[in-house]
C-alpha positions, 0 to 999 in steps of 0.5 A: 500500500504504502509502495502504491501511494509512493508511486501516486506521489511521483506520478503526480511529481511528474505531472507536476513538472510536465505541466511546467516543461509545457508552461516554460516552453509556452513562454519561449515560443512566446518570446521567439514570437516577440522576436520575430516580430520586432524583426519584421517590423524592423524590416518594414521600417528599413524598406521605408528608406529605400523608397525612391529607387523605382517604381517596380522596386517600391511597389514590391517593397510596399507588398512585402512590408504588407505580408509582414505584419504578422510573422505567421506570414513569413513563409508566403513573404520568401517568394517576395524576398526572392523577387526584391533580390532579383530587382536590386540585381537588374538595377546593378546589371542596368548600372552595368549595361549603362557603362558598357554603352558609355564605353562602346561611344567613348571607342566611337569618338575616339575613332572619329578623332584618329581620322583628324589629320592634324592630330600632333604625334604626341598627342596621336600616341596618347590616343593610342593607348586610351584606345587599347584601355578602353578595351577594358570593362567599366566596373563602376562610374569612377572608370568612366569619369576619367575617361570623359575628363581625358577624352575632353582633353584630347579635344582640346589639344587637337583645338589648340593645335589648329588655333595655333596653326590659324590666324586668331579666332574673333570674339563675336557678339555670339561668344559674348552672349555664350559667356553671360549664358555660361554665367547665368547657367552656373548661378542656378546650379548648386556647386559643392562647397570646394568647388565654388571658389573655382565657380566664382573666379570663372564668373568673374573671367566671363564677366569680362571681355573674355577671348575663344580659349578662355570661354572654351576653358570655361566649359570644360571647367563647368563640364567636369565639375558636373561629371564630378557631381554625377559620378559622386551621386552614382557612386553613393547610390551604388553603394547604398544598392550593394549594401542593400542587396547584400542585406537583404540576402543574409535576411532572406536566408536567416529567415529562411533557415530560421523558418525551416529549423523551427518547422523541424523542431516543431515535428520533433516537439510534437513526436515528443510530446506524443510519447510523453503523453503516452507514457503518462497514460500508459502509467494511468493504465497500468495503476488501474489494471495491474494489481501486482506491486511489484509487476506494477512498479516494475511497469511504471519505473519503465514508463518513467524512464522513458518518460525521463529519456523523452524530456531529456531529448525535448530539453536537448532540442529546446536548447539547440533551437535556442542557441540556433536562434540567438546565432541568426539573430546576432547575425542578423543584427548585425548586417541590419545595423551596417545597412541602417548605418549606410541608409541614415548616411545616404538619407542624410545626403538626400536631405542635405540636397534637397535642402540645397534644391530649394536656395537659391545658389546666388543669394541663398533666398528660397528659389522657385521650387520653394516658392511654389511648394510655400504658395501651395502651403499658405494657400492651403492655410488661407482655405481652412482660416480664411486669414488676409493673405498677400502676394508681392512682386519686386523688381529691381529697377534699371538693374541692367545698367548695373550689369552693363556699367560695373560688370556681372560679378558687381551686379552678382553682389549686388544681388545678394546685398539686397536679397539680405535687406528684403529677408531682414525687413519681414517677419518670421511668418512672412517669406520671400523668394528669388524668382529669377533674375532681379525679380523677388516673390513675398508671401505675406499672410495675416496683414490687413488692407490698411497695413499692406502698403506700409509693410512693403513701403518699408521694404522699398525703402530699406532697399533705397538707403543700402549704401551701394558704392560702384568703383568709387561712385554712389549708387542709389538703388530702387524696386518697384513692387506689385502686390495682390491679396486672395479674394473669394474662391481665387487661385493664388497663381490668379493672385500673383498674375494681379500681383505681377500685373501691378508691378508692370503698372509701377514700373511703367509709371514712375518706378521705386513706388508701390501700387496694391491691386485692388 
């Protein structure tokens, strides 16, 4: 009696601590789930900063970040996986495809420029060689770039040559136009920060009389700075995709592994658990049916055992799945902070950029795109507040004589002193933009019709009493302002037409004055 109450007691002891093995495997299942989820969430978000590469790309990406919003979907995601993989290979091969043309037209030009007769020795041996390099395959854009820069300068040595042999070339008024041109081109163009001392002493030469050689330096000059520019742009792009790529791979085979040992695993639990619960009621059974004590602890000291062995390989397997995870996740870990490094230093440079595509490179006032993205703000904001909201257009008055007289560069500094005074003379609310050449754009919301005309008054003569002193004379400089404010259902493009209109009226009845459409 006192044997069978024993074998109770343990049996219930194993009970006990089956319904805890159960328990604690319940919480690790749990855990892992957690896990998978911070995961997938995580790659969602990191998908979110590769938007922008195509649209193909951004679609399948927009898909997967759907499919993984539960990781019971994971499985259905791998094909998606795959596909992204493959779309992240063809921008590589277009990158690569791109550059084999690139190298098939350099091998063009060069031929053409062989078949020039007056080509000097020197410079015939140099192409030469350049040809035989450019067998050799493009494997990034900083192969091609130096390319160009040399083929540029086999032109020119061909160039100077034939000037040399010729009489000089005449400046004609077509050249001097080409060089203003040249000019203006340049100062809508936002340089890196080393290059604009190069870009500004190239404003000053082409603000001068300027002769053939000269203007054609000049646009080699601009050309390679823009190639630079390029070539740097694709090369951080090209990064980012290579690190994606090669992110996105480990991330697809460690789910991938992670999914398949978990489904082995969960085979194994189950054919364990089965015995374990086998071997409890084969103990239940043999407690009813066997009345011998001794067949009876003989029976239940078997199936103990086997229920021993059964826990000891199911603790075995949970510790290897354990250990497998811990590994997968390490890696993974680890290739997803690198790519969130790569990914927070290419956001930064986009938004550096596009910052930059918003000022005006001259006078670092907003330029037009900023212009049009503000108009469309306060124009939202004066439908839902019905607040005044004004628009003006100031024009610099009798700004070419400036130009004509003192040259570009002066009326360049000019520019800028006075984009200074019109910033300076407006409140934080209140916003203005270079519209192109000596032309500027104010927004002006919550004024009323009876302070308007004081406000840009004050702006008038801010600009009047600059000191201005062109080579030792004083210059008085002057605007004329147009200005409009939004009535009943009106576009605000209608209003700045109005506003526009005004100015035209200031400028052709007396000029530095202000005139409100009404």
């Amino acid at each position: 009696m006192k044997d069978s109450m024993a074998n109770t007691s343990q049996l219930s002891l194993l009970k006990q601590q089956l319904h805890s093995a159960r328990a604690a495997l319940d919480n690790m299942n749990e855990d892992r789930n957690d896990k998978l989820r911070t995961l997938l969430q995580f790659i969602g978000h990191l998908s979110l900063a590769c938007k922008g590469q195509s649209i193909k790309l951004d679609n399948k990406l927009a898909k997967l970040r759907h499919r993984f919003t539960d990781f019971e979907t994971v499985e259905e995601s791998l094909p998606e996986l795959v596909e992204v993989e493959q779309l992240l290979k063809q921008q590589y091969n277009h990158a690569m495809v791109q550059l084999e043309d690139s190298r098939a037209s350099l091998s063009r030009v060069i031929r053409q420029i062989q078949r020039v007769q007056s080509v000097p020795e020197k410079v015939k041996k140099e192409i030469s060689y350049f040809k035989k390099d450019l067998a050799k395959p493009f494997h990034t854009f900083w192969d091609y770039i130096p390319k160009v820069e040399k083929l540029v300068g086999f032109y020119e040595s061909i160039l100077k040559e034939q000037l040399a042999q010729g009489d000089k070339l005449v400046v004609l008024p077509k050249h001097r136009q080409l060089a203003h041109e040249l000019a203006q081109m340049i100062s809508e163009i936002e340089f890196r920060k080393d290059q604009r001392d190069r870009i500004f002493a190239l404003k000053e030469v082409l603000s001068n009389d300027i002769e053939i050689d000269s203007l054609i330096e000049a646009y080699q000059t601009v050309l390679s700075m823009l190639l630079d520019n390029i070539a740097r742009d694709k090369s951080a792009s090209q990064k980012f995709l290579y690190a994606l790529n090669d992110t996105l791979s480990a991330v697809r085979e460690v789910v991938s592994d992670s999914y398949n040992n978990n489904q082995r695993s969960y085979q194994l639990k189950k054919q364990l658990n089965r015995e374990i619960n086998t071997g409890v009621d084969n103990v239940g059974e043999a407690i009813i049916d066997i009345d011998d004590i001794h067949r009876l602890k003989s029976q239940v000291t078997e199936q103990l055992a086997s229920i021993r062995a059964a826990l000891g390989r199911k603790e075995a397997l949970e510790e290897r799945e354990q250990t497998l995870l811990r590994k997968s996740m390490k890696a993974m870990r680890k290739e997803l902070n690198e790519l969130s490094r790569e990914a927070n230093t290419f956001k930064e440079r986009l938004f550096e950029q596009q910052k930059l595509n918003l000022l005006d490179t001259l006078t670092q006032l907003p330029n037009r795109a900023a212009l049009e993205e503000r108009m469309e703000q306060e124009y939202r904001n004066y439908q839902r507040h019905k607040q005044p909201l004004w628009v003006a257009v100031a024009d610099i008055d009798h700004f070419k004589i400036i130009n004509d007289s003192f040259g570009h560069s002066t009326g360049d500094k000019a520019l800028q002193v006075i984009a200074m005074a019109l910033k300076n003379s407006l409140r934080d609310t209140e916003f203005v933009a270079r519209y192109g050449g000596e032309e500027f754009v104010f927004i002006i919301p919550d004024v009323n019709a009876t302070d308007i005309e004081q406000l840009l008054n004050r702006v008038r003569e801010k600009v009047k009493s600059i000191p201005f002193k062109f080579k030792n004379q004083r210059i008085t400089v002057t605007v004329s302002i147009g200005a409009a404010q939004i009535i009943n259902n009106e576009l605000i493009n209608e209003t700045f037409d109005r506003a526009d209109a005004a100015l035209y009226r200031a400028k052709h009845e007396s000029r530095d004055r202000v005139i409100i459409d009404v």
